[in-house]
C-alpha positions in Angstrom: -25.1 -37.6 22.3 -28.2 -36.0 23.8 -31.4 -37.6 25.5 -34.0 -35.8 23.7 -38.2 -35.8 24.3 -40.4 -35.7 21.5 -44.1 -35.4 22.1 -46.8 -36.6 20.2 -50.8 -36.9 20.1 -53.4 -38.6 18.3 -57.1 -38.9 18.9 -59.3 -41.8 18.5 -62.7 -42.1 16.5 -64.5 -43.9 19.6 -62.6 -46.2 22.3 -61.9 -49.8 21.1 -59.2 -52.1 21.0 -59.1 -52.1 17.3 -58.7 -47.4 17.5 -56.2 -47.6 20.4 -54.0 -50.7 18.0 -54.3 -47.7 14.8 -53.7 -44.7 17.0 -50.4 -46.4 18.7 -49.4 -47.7 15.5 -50.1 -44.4 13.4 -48.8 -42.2 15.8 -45.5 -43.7 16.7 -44.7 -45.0 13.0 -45.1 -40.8 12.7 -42.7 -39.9 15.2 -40.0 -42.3 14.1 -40.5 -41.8 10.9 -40.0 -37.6 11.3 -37.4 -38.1 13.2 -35.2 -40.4 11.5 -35.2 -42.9 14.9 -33.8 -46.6 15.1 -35.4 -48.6 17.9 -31.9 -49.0 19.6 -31.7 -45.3 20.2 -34.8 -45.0 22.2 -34.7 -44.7 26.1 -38.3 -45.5 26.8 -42.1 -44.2 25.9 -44.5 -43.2 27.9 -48.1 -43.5 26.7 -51.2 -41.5 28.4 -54.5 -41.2 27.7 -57.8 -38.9 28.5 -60.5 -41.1 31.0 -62.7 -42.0 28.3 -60.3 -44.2 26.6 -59.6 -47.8 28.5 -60.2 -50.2 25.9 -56.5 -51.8 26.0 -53.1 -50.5 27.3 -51.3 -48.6 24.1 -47.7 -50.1 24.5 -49.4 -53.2 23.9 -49.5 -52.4 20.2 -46.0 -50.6 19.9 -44.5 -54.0 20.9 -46.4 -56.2 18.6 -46.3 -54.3 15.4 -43.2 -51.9 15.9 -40.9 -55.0 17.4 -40.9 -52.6 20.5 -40.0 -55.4 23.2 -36.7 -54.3 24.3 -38.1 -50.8 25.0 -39.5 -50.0 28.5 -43.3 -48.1 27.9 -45.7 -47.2 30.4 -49.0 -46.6 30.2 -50.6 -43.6 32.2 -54.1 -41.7 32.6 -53.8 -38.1 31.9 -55.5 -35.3 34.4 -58.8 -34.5 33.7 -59.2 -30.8 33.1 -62.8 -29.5 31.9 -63.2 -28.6 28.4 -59.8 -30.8 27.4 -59.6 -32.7 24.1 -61.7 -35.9 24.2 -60.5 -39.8 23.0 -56.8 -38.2 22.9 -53.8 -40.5 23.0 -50.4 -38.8 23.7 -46.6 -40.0 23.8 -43.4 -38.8 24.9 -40.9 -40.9 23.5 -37.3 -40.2 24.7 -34.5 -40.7 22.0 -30.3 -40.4 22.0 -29.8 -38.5 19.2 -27.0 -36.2 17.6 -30.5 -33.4 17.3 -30.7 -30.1 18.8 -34.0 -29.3 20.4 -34.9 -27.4 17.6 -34.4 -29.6 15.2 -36.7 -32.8 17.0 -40.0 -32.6 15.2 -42.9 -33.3 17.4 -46.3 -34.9 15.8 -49.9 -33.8 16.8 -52.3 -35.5 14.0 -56.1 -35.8 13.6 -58.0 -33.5 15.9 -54.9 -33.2 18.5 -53.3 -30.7 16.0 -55.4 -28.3 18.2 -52.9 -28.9 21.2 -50.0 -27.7 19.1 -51.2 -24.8 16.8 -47.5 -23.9 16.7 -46.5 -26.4 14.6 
């Protein structure tokens, strides 16, 4: 068995407690879902988010509506760098898994599919 990453990003329609509780929930829901994960096989998550979101911490909402309480999160600020994506939420949740690299499906959705064209 393998520790894996798999990377994810959302972006929020303005910077509320009520966007951040949709994004987390959205996003994550995504990533396990794609990837076929069971809550006992993930190592931790690690939430960040651009400066203009600071409404509520996002592991908040991972552990009240995706039974996430056994799972250490953080939540972190990411850099600012001019001209980067606005209201983004990312995650990086790290897995064991049977999956190759290649095969772990990483999930960009609403207007962070611009950070990932590759996919």
């Amino acid at each position: 068995m393998y520790t894996r990453g798999i990377r994810g990003a959302i972006t929020l329609f303005e910077n509320t407690k009520e966007e951040i509780e949709s994004a987390v929930v959205e996003l994550t829901q995504k990533i396990i879902d794609e990837n076929s994960i069971q809550k006992e096989d993930i190592t931790f998550i690690i939430f960040t988010v651009t400066s203009d979101i600071n409404a509520d911490f996002p592991a908040k909402y991972a552990r009240l509506h995706l039974g996430f309480d056994t799972v250490p999160m953080m939540c972190y600020r990411e850099m600012e760098v001019t001209g980067a994506l606005s209201l983004c939420l990312r995650a990086l949740v790290a897995v064991n898994t049977e999956k190759s690299q290649k095969e772990i499906k990483h999930c960009y959705l609403r207007n962070a599919k611009i950070l990932r064209k590759d996919l």
